[in-house]
N, C-alpha and C positions, 0 to 999 in steps of 0.2 A: 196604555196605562202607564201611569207612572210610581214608582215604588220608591216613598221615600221612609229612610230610617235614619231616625238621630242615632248616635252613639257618643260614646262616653266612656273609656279606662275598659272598656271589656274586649278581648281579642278573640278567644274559644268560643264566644256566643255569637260573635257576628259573623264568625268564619261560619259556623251551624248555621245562620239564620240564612246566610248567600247561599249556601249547599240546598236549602230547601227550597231556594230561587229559581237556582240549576235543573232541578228536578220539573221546573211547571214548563210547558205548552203552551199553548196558546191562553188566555190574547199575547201580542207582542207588546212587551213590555220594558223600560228602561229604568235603572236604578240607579237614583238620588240619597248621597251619603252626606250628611252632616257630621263630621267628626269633633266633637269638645274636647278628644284626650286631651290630659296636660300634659304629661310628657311627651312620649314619642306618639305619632300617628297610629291608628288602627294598622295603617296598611304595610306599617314596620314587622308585622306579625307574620313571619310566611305563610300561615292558613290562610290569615284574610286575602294577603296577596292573590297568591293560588287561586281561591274563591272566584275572585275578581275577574283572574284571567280566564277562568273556566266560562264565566257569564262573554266574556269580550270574545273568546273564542265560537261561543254558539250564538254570534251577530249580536246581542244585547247591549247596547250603548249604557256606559256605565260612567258618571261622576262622581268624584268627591272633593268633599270641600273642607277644608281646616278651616271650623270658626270657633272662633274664639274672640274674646273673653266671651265666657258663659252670664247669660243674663237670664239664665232660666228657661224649663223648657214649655212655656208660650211662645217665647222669641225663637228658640229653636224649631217647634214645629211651623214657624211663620215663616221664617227664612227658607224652610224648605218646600211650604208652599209657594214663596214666592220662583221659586227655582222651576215648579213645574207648568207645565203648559195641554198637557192630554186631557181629554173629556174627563177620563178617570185618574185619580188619587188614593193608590194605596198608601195609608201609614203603619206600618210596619214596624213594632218594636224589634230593638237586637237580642232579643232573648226568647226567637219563635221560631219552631219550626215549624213550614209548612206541609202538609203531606199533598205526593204531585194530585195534580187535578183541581187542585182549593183554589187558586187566580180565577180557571176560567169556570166555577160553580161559581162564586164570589161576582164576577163580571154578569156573567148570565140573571143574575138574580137582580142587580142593579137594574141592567133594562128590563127587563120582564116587570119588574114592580114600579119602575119611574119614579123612586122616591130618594131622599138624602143622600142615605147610605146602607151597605151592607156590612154589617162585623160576624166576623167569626173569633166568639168569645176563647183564650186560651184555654187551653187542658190542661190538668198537672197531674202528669200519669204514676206516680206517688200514691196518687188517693184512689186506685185503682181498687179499691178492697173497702173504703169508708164511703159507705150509700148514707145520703141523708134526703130524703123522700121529704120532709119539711120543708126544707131550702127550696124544691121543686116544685112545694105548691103553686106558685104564681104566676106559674107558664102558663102560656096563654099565645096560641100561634093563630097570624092574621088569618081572615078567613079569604071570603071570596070578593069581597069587595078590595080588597091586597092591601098597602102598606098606608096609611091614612097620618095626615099632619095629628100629633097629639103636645100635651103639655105636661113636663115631670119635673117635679120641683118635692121637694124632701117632705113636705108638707101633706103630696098627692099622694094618691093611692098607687100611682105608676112607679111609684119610688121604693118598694116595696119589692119589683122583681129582682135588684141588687144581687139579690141571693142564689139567683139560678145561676150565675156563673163563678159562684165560687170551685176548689176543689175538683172535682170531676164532676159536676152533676151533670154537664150536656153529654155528657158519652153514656151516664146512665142512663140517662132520660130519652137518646136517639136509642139503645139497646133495649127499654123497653116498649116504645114507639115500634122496632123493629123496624128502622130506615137504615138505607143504605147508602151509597154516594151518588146513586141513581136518583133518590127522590130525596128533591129539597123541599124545608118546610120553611117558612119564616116567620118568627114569633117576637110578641112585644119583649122590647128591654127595657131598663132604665138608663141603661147607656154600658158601651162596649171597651175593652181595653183591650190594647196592646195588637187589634190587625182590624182596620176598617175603612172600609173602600168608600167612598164617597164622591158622588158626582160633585167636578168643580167647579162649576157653576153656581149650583146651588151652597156649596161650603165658601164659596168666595162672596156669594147673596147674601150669607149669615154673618161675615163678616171676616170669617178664618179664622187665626190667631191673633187679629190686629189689638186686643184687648194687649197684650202686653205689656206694653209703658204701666198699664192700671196695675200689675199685681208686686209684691215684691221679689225678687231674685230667685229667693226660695218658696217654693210652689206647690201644690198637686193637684190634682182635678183639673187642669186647663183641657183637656180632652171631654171630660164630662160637661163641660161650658159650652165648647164650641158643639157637641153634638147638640144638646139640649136646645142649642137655635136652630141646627138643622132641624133637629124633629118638628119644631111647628111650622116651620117651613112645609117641608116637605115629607117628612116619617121617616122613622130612623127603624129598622129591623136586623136580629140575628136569625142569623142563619146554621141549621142542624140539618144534617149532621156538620161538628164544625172543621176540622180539619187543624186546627192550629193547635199546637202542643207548648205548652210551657217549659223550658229551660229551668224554672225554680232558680237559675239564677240569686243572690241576694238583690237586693234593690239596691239602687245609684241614686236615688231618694231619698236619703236617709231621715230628714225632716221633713214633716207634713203636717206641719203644725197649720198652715196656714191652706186654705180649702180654697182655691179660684172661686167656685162659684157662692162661697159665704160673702166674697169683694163684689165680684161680678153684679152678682141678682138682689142684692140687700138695698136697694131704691126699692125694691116688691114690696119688701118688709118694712118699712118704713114710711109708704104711701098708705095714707088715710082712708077709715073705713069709707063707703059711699056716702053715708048721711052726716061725717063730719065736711065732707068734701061741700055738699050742699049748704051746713051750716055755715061757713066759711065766706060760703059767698054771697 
């Protein structure tokens, strides 16, 4: 597997996010670092350093790479697929811990369902006291036929799960499921942030990040784009219990004006009903 993380201006998150690296087992895995700081490098920071050394010390082959100018992170998560080369591709934000065991439930669930990808939606153990059983309604876990190509677009009904990974809902929702780390379940999403494993194969089939050139500098959503082609592809599933905690960090995003996939997918919206398409011709 290969674990890549962009980062950007943050030092204490990405030192926690390696720490939670240190901690996993099997599979054997290598980590792929995209730095954007502007000023000094991440690895000017002696936690990150340390970090770093602690993965190189337990055999983990570990890069990083200053890139820069920042052109937005499509082009950043592109550069760092293009860096990788393992069956699998973790992406990994710098603001997650993982707790040990998550790689290889995460891995395990990949093969076992043969589809896209696996995300383990963050936690934000903050909302550990604010239940919203609403937000939950729309869970809905693959059955026995496992993880199936689907289509979600803002429009569809699929677009609609959103919800279930705000706040804490998957740690309510696996506590009153009453699962453990023992048994995985995988259930429909609308799409995952911030840790999701995808066979790369099939995310290099979909195209990756190469949409870049297409969006402007400032971004969001380019992860919600590229999954949404895995998922007809191949089916994109979260997986619960999740294991990934949110940092809460503030965001490095600060503008979001502008939505990838409103750029992306807007030939959909614009392409004529079926009987004008007939009348036409």
């Amino acid at each position: 597997m290969d674990v890549l993380i962009p980062t950007a201006g943050r030092t204490a998150e990405l030192a926690t996010t390696l720490a939670g690296l240190a901690a996993q087992d099997d599979p054997p895995f290598r980590v792929i670092i995209s730095d954007q700081s502007e000023a000094l490098p991440a690895t000017a920071a002696p936690a990150v350093s340390a970090m770093l050394r602690v993965l190189e010390a337990q055999g983990r082959d570990v890069v990083v790479h200053r890139h820069l100018p920042r052109r937005g992170m499509a082009e950043q998560r592109q550069f760092l697929f293009e860096r990788a080369s393992s069956p699998q591709v973790l992406y990994l934000d710098d603001d997650v811990w993982l707790e040990p065991g998550t790689l290889a439930r995460m891995s395990a669930a990949l093969i076992r369902q043969r589809c896209g990808f696996i995300g383990c939606a963050v936690q934000g153990l903050s909302y550990l006291d604010d239940h919203r059983p609403s937000e939950r309604a729309p869970f809905a876990a693959w059955g026995d036929e496992g993880v199936q190509p689907e289509r979600v677009r803002p429009d569809t009904p699929e677009f609609e799960r959103w919800t279930l990974h705000n706040a804490a809902n998957l740690l309510h929702h696996a506590a009153e499921l009453g699962l453990t780390d023992d048994e995985q379940l995988t259930y429909r999403v609308a799409w995952v942030g911030g840790c999701v494993l995808f066979d790369r194969a099939t995310l290099d089939e979909a195209g990756a990040f190469t949409f870049w050139p297409s969006l402007p500098t400032t971004h969001a959503g380019e992860d919600v784009a590229a999954q949404w082609r895995v998922m007809e592809l191949a089916g994109g599933a979260g997986l619960l219990p999740s294991g990934a905690v949110h940092l809460e960090a503030p965001t490095t995003i600060v503008d979001r004006r502008v939505e990838a996939t409103d750029i992306l997918f807007a030939p959909e919206r614009r392409r004529p009903a079926p009987h004008q398409e007939r009348n036409a011709s």
